[in-house]
C-alpha positions as MATLAB code, in Angstrom:
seq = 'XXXXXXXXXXXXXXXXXXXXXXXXXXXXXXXXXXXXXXXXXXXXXXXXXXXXXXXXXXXXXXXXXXXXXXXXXXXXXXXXXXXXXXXXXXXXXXXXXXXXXXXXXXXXXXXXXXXXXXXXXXXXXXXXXXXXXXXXXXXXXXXXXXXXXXXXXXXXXXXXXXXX';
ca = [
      32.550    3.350  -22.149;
      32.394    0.836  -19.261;
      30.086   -2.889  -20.767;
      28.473   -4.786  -17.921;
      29.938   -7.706  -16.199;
      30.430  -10.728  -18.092;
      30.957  -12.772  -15.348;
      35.181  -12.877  -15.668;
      35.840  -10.523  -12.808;
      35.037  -10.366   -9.173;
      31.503   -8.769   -7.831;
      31.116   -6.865   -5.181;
      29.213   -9.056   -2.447;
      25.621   -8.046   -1.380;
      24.514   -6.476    0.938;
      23.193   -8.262    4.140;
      19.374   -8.270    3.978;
      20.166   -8.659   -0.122;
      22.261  -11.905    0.334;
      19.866  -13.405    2.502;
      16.903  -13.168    0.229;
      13.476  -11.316   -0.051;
      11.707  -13.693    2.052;
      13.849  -12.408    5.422;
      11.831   -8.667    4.320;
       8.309   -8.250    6.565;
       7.298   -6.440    3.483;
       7.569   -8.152    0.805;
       6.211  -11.378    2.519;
       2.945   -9.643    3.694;
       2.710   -8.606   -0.022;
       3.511  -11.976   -1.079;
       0.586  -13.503    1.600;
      -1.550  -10.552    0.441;
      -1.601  -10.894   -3.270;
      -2.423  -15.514   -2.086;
      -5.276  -14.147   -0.233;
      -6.662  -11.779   -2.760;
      -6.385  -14.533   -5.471;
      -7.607  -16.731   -3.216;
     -10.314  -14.250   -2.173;
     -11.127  -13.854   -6.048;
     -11.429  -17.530   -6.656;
     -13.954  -18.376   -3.951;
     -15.820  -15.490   -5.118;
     -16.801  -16.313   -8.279;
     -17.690  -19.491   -6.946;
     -20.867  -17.600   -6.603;
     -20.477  -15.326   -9.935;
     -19.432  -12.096   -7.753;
     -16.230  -10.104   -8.092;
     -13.900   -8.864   -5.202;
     -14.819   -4.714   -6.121;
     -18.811   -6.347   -6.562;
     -18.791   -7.529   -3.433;
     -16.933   -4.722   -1.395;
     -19.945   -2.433   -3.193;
     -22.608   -4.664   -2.428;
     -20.843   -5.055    1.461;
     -20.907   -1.036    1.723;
     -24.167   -0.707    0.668;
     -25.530   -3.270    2.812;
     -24.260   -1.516    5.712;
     -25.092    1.840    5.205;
     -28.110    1.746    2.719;
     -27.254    4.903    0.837;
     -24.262    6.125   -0.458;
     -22.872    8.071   -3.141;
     -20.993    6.676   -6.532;
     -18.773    9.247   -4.937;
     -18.016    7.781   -1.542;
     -18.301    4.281   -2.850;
     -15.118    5.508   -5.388;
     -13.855    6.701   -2.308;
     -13.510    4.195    0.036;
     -12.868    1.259   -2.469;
      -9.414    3.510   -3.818;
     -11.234    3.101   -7.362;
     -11.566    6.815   -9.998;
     -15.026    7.889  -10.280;
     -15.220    6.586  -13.696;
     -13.916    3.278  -13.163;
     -16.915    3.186  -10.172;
     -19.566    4.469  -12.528;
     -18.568    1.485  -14.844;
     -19.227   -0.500  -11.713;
     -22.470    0.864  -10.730;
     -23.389    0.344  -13.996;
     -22.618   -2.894  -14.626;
     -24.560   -4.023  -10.842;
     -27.571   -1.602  -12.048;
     -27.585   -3.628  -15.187;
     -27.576   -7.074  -13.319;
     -30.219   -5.909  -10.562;
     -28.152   -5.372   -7.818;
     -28.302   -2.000   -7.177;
     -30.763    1.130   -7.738;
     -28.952    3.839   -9.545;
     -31.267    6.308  -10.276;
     -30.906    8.043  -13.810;
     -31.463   11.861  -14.861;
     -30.110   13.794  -11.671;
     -29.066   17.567  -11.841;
     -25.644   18.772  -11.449;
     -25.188   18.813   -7.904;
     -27.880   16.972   -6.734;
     -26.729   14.119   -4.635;
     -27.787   10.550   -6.204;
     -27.627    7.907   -3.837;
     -27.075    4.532   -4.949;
     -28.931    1.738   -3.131;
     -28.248   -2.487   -2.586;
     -32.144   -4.135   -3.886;
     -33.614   -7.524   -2.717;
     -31.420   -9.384   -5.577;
     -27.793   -7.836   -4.720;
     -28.676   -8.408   -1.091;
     -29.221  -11.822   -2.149;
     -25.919  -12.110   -4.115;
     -24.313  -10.428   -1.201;
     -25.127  -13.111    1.695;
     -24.521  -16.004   -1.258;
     -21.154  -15.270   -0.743;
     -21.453  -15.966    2.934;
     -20.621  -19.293    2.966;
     -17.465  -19.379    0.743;
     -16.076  -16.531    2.284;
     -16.372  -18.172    5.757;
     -14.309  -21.577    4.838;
     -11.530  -18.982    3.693;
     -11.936  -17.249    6.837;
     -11.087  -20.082    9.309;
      -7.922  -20.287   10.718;
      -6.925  -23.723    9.687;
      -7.471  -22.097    5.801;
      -4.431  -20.311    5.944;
      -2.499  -22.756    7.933;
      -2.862  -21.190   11.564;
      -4.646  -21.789   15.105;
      -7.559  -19.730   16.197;
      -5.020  -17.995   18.452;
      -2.635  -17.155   15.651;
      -5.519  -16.114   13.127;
      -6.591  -13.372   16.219;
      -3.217  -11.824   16.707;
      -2.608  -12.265   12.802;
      -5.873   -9.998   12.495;
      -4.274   -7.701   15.824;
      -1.258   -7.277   14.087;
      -2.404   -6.326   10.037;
      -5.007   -4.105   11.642;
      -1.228   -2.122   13.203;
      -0.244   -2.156    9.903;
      -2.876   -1.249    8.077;
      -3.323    1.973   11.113;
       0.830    3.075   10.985;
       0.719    2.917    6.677;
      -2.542    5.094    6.918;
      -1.023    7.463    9.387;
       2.478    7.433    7.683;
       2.931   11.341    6.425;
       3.505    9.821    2.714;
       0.026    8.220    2.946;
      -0.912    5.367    0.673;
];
């Protein structure tokens, strides 16, 4: 039975991209700057008592003024139950009209009211000091290739045959 190293005899050396550490790998330092920007993103949020799923809900709905819990589920990556908590939860605070008491089948669309539109553009303000350039450290010209270059990204992963 072969025991791990204990340090006495020689280890094989690492591989190039290994020795050189993570931060030389384009992936794991746009998931580093991606988990910053979501905590970040999180932080300024509940400045004004909202959540990042809240807001991406409220955002959707804002835009196109009925949707489904369905499509919602959909295009935030969430389970249908996990949305339905959701919904719930915003029905509960005023910020959205679920109706209650639908057949099987029959589409329910959820809709954004006065009060979640309001909580939606409160958010406005914070949102836009995290969106200027010099927020993240970068000129106005870097911030628009930045933005050129994740929207690539974000295209090749959604094409890639493995998908998401």
């Amino acid at each position: 039975m072969e025991h791990p190293s204990d340090g006495g005899g020689q280890e094989p050396p690492l591989p190039g991209w290994l020795a050189a550490g993570p931060t030389g790998i384009t992936a794991y330092a746009l998931a580093r700057a991606g988990a910053e920007m979501n905590a970040a993103f999180a932080r300024r949020l509940a400045t004004v008592g909202l959540r990042p799923h809240t807001f991406f809900v409220l955002v959707h709905l804002a835009r196109e003024p009925a949707l489904t819990s369905a499509e919602l589920a959909r295009r935030l990556a969430m389970t249908p139950q996990s949305m339905s908590t959701l919904l719930q939860g915003l029905a509960d605070a005023g910020w959205v009209d679920r109706p209650v008491g639908a057949r099987r089948g029959q589409r329910v669309d959820v809709r954004l009211t006065a009060a979640g539109r309001q909580a939606l553009e409160a958010a406005g303000p914070v949102l836009a000091e995290l969106g200027r350039p010099e927020a993240i450290g970068l000129t106005a010209e870097e911030s628009a290739t930045l933005h050129a270059l994740l929207d690539r990204v974000l295209q090749a992963l959604a094409a890639a045959p493995e998908g998401r």
